[in-house]
C-alpha positions as CSV (number, residue, x, y, z in Angstrom):
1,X,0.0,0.0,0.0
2,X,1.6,3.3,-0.7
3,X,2.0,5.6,1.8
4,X,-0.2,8.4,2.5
5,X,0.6,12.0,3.4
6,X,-1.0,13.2,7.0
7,X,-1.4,16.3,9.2
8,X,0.8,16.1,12.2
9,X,-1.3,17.2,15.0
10,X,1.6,20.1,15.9
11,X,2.2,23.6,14.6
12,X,4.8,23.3,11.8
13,X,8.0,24.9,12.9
14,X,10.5,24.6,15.6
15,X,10.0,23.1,18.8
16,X,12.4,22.8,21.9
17,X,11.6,19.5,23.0
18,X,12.9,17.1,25.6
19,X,13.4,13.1,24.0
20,X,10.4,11.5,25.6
21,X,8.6,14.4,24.3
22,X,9.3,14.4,20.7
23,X,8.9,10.4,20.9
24,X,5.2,11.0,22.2
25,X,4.4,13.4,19.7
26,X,5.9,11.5,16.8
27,X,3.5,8.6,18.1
28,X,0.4,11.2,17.6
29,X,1.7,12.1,14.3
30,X,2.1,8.4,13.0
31,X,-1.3,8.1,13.6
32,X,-1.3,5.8,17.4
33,X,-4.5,6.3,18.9
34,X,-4.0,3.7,21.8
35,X,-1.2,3.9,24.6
36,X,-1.4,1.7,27.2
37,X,1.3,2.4,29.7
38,X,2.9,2.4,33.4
39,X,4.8,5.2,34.9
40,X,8.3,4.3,35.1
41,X,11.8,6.7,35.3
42,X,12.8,7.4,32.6
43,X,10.2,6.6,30.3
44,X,7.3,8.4,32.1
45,X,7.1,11.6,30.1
46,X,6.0,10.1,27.3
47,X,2.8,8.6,28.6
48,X,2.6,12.3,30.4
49,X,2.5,13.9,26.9
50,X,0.1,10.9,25.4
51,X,-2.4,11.7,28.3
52,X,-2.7,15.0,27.2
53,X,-2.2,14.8,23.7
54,X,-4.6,12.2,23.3
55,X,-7.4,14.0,25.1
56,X,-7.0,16.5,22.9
57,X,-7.7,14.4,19.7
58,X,-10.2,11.6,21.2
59,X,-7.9,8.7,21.3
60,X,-7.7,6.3,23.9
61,X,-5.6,5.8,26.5
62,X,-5.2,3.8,29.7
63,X,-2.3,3.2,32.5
64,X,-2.4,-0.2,33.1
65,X,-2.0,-2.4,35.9
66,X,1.8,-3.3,35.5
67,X,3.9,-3.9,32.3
68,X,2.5,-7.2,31.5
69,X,-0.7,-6.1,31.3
70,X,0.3,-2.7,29.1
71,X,2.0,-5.2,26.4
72,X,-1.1,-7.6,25.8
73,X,-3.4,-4.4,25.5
74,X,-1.6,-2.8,22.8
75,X,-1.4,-6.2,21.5
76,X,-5.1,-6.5,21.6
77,X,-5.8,-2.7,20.6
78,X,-3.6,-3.4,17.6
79,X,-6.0,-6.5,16.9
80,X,-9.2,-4.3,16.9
81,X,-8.1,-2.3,14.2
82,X,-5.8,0.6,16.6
83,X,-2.4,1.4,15.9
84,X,-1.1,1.0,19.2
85,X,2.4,1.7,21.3
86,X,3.8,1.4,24.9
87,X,6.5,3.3,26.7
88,X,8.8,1.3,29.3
89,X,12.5,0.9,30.9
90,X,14.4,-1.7,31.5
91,X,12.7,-3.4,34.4
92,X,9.3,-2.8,32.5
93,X,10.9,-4.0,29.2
94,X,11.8,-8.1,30.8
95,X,8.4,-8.0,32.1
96,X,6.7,-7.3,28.7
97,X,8.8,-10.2,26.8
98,X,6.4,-13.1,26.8
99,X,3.4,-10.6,25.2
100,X,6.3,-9.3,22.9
101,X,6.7,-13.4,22.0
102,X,2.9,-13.2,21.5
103,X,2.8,-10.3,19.3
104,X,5.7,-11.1,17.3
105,X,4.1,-15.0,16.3
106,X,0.8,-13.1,15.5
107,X,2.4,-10.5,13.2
108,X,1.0,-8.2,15.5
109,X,2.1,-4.7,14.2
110,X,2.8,-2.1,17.4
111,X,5.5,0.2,18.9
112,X,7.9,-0.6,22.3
113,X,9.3,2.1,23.9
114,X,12.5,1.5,25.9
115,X,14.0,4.4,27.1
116,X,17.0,2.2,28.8
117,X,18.5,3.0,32.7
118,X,21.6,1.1,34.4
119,X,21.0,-2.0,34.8
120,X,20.3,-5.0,36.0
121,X,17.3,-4.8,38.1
122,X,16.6,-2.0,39.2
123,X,20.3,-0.5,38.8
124,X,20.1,2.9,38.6
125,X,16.8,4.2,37.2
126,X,17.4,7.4,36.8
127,X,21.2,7.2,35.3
128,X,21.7,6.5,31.6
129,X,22.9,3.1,29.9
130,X,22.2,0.8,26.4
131,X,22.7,-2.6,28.4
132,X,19.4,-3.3,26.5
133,X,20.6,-4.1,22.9
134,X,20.9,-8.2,23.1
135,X,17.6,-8.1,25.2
136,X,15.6,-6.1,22.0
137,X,17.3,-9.0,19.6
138,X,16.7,-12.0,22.2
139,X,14.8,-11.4,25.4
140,X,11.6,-13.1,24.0
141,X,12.1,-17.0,24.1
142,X,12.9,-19.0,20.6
143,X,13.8,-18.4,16.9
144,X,12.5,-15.2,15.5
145,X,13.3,-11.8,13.8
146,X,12.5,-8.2,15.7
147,X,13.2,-4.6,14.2
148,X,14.8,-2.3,16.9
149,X,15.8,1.3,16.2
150,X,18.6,3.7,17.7
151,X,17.7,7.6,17.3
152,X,20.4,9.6,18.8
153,X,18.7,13.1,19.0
154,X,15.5,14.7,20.0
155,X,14.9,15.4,16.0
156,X,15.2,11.6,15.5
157,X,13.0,10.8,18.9
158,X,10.2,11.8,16.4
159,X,11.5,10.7,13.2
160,X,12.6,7.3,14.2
161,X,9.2,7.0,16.3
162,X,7.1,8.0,12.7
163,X,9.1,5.2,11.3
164,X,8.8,2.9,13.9
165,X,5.0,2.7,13.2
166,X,5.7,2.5,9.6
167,X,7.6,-0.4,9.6
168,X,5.6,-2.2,12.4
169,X,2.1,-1.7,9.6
170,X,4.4,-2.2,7.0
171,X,6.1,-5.7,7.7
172,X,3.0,-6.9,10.5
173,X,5.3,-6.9,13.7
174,X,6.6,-5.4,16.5
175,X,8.9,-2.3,16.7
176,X,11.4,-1.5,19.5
177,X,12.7,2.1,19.8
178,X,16.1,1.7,21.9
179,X,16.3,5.3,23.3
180,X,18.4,5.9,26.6
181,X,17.8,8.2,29.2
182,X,20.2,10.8,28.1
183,X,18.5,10.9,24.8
184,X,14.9,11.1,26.4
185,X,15.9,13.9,28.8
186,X,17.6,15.5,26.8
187,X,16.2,18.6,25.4
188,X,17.2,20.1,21.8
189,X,15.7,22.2,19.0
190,X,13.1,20.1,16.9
191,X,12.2,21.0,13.0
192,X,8.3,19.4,13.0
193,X,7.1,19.6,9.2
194,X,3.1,19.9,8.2
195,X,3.0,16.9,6.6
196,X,4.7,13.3,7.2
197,X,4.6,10.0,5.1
198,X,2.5,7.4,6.8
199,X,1.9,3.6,5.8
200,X,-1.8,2.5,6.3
201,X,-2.5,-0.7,7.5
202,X,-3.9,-3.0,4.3
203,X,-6.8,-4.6,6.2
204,X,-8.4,-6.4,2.6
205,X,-7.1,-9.2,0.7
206,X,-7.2,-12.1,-1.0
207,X,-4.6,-14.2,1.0
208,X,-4.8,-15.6,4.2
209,X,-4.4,-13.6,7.5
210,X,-1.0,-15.2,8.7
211,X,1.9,-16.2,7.1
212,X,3.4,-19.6,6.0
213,X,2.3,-19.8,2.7
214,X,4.1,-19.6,-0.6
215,X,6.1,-17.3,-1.1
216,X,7.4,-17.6,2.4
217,X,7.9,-14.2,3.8
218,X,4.9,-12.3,2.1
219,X,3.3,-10.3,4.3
220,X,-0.5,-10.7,4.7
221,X,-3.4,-7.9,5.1
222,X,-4.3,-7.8,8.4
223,X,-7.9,-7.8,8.9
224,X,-9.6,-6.4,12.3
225,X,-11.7,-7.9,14.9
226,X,-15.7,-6.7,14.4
227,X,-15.3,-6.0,10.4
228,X,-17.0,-9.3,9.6
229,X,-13.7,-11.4,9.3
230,X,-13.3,-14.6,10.8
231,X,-10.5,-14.3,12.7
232,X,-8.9,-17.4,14.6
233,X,-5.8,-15.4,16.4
234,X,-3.2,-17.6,19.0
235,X,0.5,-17.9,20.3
236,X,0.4,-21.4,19.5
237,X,2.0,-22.5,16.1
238,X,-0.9,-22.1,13.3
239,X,-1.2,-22.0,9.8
240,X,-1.9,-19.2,7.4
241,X,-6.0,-19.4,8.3
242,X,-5.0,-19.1,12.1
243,X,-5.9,-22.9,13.2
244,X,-4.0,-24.2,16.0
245,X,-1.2,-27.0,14.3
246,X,1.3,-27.7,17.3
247,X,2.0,-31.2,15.7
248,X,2.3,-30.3,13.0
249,X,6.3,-30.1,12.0
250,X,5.6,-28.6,8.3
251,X,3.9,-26.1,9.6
252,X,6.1,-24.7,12.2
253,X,9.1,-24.8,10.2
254,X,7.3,-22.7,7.2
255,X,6.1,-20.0,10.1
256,X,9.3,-20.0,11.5
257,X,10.9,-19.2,8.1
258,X,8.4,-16.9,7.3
259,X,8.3,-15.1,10.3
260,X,12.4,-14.4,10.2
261,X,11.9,-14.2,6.2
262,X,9.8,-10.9,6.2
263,X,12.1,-8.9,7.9
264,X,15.8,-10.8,6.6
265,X,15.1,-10.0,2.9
266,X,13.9,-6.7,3.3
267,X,16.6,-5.1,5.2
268,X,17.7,-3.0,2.0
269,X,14.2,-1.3,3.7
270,X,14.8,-1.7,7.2
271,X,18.1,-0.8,8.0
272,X,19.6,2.5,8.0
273,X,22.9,4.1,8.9
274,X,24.4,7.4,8.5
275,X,28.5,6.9,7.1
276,X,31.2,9.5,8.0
277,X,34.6,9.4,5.9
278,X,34.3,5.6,5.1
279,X,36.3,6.5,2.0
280,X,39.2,7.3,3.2
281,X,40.1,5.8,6.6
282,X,42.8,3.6,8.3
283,X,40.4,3.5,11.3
284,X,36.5,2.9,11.8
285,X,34.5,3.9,14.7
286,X,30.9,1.8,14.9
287,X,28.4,3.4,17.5
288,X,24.7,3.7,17.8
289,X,22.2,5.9,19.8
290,X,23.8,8.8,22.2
291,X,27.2,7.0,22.5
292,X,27.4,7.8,18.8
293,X,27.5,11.6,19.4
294,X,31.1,11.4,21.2
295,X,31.8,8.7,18.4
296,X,31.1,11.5,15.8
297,X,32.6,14.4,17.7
298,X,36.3,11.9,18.7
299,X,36.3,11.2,14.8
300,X,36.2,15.1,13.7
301,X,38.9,15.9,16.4
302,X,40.9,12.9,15.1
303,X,40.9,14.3,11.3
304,X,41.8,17.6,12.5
305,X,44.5,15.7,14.4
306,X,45.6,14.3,10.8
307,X,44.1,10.5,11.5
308,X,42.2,9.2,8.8
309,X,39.0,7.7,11.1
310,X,35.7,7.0,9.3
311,X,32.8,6.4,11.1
312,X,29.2,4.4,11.0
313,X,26.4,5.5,12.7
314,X,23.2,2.6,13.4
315,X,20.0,4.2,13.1
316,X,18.8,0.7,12.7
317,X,20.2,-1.6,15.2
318,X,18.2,-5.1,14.5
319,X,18.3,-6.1,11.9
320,X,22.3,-5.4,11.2
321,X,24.0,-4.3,8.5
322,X,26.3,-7.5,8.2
323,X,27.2,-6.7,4.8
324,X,28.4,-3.1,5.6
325,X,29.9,-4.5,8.5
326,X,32.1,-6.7,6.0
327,X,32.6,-4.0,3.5
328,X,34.0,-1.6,6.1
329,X,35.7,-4.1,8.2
330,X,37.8,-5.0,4.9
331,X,39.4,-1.1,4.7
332,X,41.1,-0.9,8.2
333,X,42.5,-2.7,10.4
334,X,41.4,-0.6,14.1
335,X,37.9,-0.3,14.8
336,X,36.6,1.2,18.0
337,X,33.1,0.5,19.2
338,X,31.8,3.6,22.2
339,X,28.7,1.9,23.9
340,X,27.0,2.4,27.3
341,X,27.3,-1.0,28.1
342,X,29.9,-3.9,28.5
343,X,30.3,-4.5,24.5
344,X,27.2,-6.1,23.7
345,X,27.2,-4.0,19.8
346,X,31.3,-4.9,19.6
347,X,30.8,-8.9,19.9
348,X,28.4,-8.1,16.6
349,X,31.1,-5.9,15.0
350,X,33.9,-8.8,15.6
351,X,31.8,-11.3,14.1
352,X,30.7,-10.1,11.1
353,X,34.0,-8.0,10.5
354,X,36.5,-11.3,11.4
355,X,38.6,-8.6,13.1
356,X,39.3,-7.7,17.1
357,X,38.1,-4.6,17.8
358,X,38.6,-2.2,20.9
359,X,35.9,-1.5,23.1
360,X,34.6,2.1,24.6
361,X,32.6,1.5,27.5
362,X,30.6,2.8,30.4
363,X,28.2,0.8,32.7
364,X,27.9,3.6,35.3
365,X,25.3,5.5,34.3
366,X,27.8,8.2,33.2
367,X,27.8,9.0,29.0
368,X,31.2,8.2,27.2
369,X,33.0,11.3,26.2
370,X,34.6,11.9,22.9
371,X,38.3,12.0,25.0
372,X,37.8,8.2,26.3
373,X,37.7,7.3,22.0
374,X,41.0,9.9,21.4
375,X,42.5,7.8,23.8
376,X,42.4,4.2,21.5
377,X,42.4,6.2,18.0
């Protein structure tokens, strides 16, 4: 379905926004009219600015019981014909895994918030970290594909949240925006335009609600609830009609494939990255989300400096971009990975580069500077 072009709900123009501001407004712009939510630091400003935003326009909106309970509603809201998002940290984010499994074997298309904190536990809540990258890719149990994004600026809190809901209607599953608390508190000049692209969900067809049939990876309409569809919907393994086939060893393995399929061939689409001086380098630096901005600040020092460092930037951090990985890794022979964790992206890096490379890292709720990347270039 093409995509159509929409009002955004906000005065064109410049804003000064904080993160978890511009994320909740980009949700209102995509066109989310159900948030179901529980306060948590330091997510909780976006389901402030939801309240209020969505009084404003009539959508609905409901603080839940807990986490688990905020994860199978937008599941179900999504279901009835809503698009649908929730807003969470770290704590909130193990919590809503099973009901992420659920939604992701139902090709349930919604948005997951985590706006990550020190961890584990309940580390520091209100410190910054991005301990949370392997837990977007694997926290749910068994074999399956999941689209997680990296914005590293209040301009991209909106634009990444837009796309977020894009992709979710676009490829029929969930979405996870990896912000971290320095992005979402941090507060920045934002350019909101009049109009934005925004991909409608295809609700009519003539194929089969659920994937698993030929061609494997084809993503199905997605009829709702009360429109006169008979719709058979469960987390068990079930075939492109919906019935229930947990014996059935053909038809796992094809909704298996499928469901990894749809987003693995497609990530021409999905993944995006910004490249610095890849051209001409003897060094890379790989980065995503706010430890990107030291990344790209220690790389401008260093060419001044007269070192050749090239950088790449992940807007898209699941799925990967192995074959960029490769590409790059081939040109140089350092490459330094800055992350707010204990080197969860550079175990990636090393295996789809084949090459060692030196880890930046802070797990202490403190942001990496561009000095602590000087110091390895």
């Amino acid at each position: 379905m093409p995509l159509e072009y929409v009002n955004v709900h906000l005065t064109p123009g410049r804003h000064f926004l904080q993160g978890d501001e511009a994320c909740a407004e980009g949700a209102v712009a995509a066109g989310c009219r159900f948030f179901a939510g529980y306060p948590i630091t330091p997510a909780s400003e976006i389901m402030e600015v939801i309240v209020k935003r969505f009084d404003e326009l009539n959508r609905a909106f409901i603080q839940m019981e807990d986490e688990i309970g905020s994860m199978g509603a937008i599941v179900g809201a999504s279901w009835a014909g809503a698009k649908s998002m929730t807003a969470t940290s770290g704590p909130g984010m193990s919590l809503k895994m099973e009901n992420l499994g659920y939604a992701i074997i139902t090709e349930t298309p919604c948005v997951v918030v985590d706006v990550q904190r020190v961890g584990p536990s309940t580390g520091q809540a209100t410190r910054t970290a991005q301990g949370d990258l392997m837990q977007a890719r694997w926290g749910t149990h068994g074999d399956h594909a999941i689209i997680a994004l990296s914005p590293w600026s209040v301009q991209e809190a909106f634009s990444e949240t837009v796309r977020a809901f894009n992709l979710a209607e676009k490829y029929r599953t969930p979405v996870i925006i990896l912000m971290e608390e320095a992005t979402g508190h941090l507060r920045e000049i934002v350019e909101i335009p009049e109009k934005i692209a925004v991909f409608q969900r295809e609700t009519e067809g003539d194929l089969p609600p659920f994937g698993g049939f030929d061609p494997l990876g084809t993503v199905p309409p997605m009829p709702s609830f009360g429109t006169g569809h008979r719709l058979l919907v469960t987390g068990s393994t079930h075939n492109p009609e919906g019935f229930r086939k947990t014996q059935d060893k053909t038809v796992q393995t094809r909704l298996l494939r499928h469901l990894n399929l749809k987003i693995e061939q497609n990530t021409a689409d999905i993944c995006e990255y910004d490249e610095y001086f890849t051209d001409d380098m003897d060094a890379l630096i790989v980065s995503f989300g706010f430890a990107a901005r030291a990344g790209l600040k220690a790389m401008k020092q260093a060419r001044v400096q007269g070192k050749k460092v090239g950088m790449l930037r992940l807007k898209t951090v699941w799925p990967m971009p192995v074959e960029k990985f490769r590409e790059l890794g081939t040109k140089v022979e350092k490459i330094v990975v800055p992350e707010m964790n204990c080197g969860q992206l550079r175990g990636e890096v090393e295996r789809y580069t084949r090459k060692e490379a030196i880890g930046v890292n802070r797990a202490d709720g403190e942001v990496i500077e561009p000095e602590h990347i000087l110091e390895v270039l």
